[in-house]
Residue, then its C-alpha position, 0 to 999 in steps of 0.5 A: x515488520x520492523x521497518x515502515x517507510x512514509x513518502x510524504x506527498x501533500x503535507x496533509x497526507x504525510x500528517x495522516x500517513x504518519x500518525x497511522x505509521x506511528x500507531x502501527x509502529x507501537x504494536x509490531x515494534x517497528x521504525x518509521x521512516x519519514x521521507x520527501x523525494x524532490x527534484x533539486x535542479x530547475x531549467x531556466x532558459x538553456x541552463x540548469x540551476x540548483x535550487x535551494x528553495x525547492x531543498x529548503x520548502x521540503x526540508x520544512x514541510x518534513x518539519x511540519x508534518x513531524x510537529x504535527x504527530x505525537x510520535x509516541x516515543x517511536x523511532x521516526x527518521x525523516x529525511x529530505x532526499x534528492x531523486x526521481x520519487x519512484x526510483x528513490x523510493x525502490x532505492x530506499x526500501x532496499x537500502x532501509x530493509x523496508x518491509x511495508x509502505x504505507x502511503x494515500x490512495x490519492x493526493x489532496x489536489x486530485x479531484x474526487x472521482x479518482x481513487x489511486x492518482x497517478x504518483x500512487x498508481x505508479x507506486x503500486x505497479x513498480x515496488x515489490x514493497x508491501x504497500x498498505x494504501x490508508x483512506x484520508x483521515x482514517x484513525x487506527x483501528x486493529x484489523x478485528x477481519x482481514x478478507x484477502x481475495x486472489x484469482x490464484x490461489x498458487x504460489x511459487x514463493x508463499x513468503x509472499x504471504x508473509x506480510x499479511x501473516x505478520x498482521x494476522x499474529x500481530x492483531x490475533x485478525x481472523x482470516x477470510x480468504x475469497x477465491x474468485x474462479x474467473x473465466x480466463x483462469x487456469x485450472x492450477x489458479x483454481x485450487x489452493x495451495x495448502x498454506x492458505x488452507x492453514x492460514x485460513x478462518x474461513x475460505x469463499x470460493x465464487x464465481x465471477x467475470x473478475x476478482x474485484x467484482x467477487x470482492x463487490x458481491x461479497x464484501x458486505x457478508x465478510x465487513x473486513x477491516x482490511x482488504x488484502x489483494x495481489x500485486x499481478x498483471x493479470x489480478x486484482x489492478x490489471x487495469x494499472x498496467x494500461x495506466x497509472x490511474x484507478x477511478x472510484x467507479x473503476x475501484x475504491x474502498x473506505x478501509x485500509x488496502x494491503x497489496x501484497x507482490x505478485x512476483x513468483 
């Protein structure tokens, strides 16, 4: 992972998102990339204006968020850039060769029951970008455990895997994998392809009514550091397909959450 993007949403989050950046940047070598999307045009009546304060206002508040974190002597650029959020951000990532978006759950207006709003919700359902989704105010820790947890276990193009692979070497992380046989599953989703059998520490096969309720049963017996799922529309978010938003009675964790493209 040579290239982490951070889109700044509330300035506390940008804080906090790049501190972490900056942390994860120091082990894999990595440039971060800073950036605030913003819309530059406002309506007023008929007519519509060019705003410079809206240019100015999230110039600074790059500014601030960047005075905020020591940087540690990584590369860090930050740029204010005009557009749509989320067809910036896809624009970006592949103009940037970005291998991982790191980015909040939520933003700080957003009340407490929900646990990805609806800008990150969006996010998760329109990039293929590695997305590593940080709790607020959670502090750098290496990934000691990583529980990766998928319905099917086969994959067309296993470079899929290769972010979570990164991290493994990167933090020399053990690997449980949890395979969740659900109802609606077919018989190829129920063996394994024979990477993750090599990626693999450990291997919990468990039968459940959905991947996220197997994570519920087991998660407490694995204590991951991080949690690894499936970007897929009928996986781990297949609720975000209905909207843009996950409540925390639907789905929430307290430890970083790496969702990794489902795209065969």
């Amino acid at each position: 992972m040579k290239n982490i993007l951070v889109p700044v949403g509330s300035t506390e989050n940008g804080v906090n998102n790049l501190r972490y950046a900056v942390n994860f940047a120091l082990m894999s070598g990595a440039k971060v990339y800073l950036i605030n999307l913003y819309k530059e045009f406002s309506k007023v009546g008929n007519l519509t204006l060019v705003n410079q304060m809206i240019v100015d206002e999230n110039e600074a508040q790059l500014e601030e968020v960047m005075n905020s974190v020591d940087t540690k002597g990584v590369e860090v650029f930050a740029k204010a850039i005009k557009g749509d959020p989320f067809e910036g951000i896809a624009r970006i990532s592949k103009q940037l060769n970005i291998d991982l978006i790191i980015i909040s759950p939520q933003s700080t207006e957003i009340k407490d029951e929900i646990y990805l709003g609806n800008t990150t919700g969006k996010l998760v359902k329109q990039t293929e970008i590695p997305m590593l989704i940080v709790p607020r105010n959670y502090l750098f820790r290496k990934f000691g455990t990583i529980l990766l947890a998928l319905k099917n276990g086969h994959f067309e193009n296993e470079e899929v895997l290769d972010p979570v692979k990164d991290i493994v070497h990167l933090f020399s992380s053990k690997l449980d994998l949890l395979h969740v046989i659900t109802p609606e599953g077919t018989g190829g989703s129920k063996d394994l392809d024979r990477l993750l059998f090599q990626m693999a520490d450990s291997i919990t096969t468990t039968n459940n009514a959905t991947t996220f309720q197997g994570v519920l049963e087991h998660f407490q017996s694995h204590k991951p550091d991080m949690l690894c799922v499936i970007r897929r529309k009928r996986g781990f978010f297949k609720k975000l397909w209905e909207k843009n938003v996950i409540l925390k009675r639907e789905f929430h964790t307290s430890i970083p959450l790496l969702i990794l493209s489902g795209r065969q």
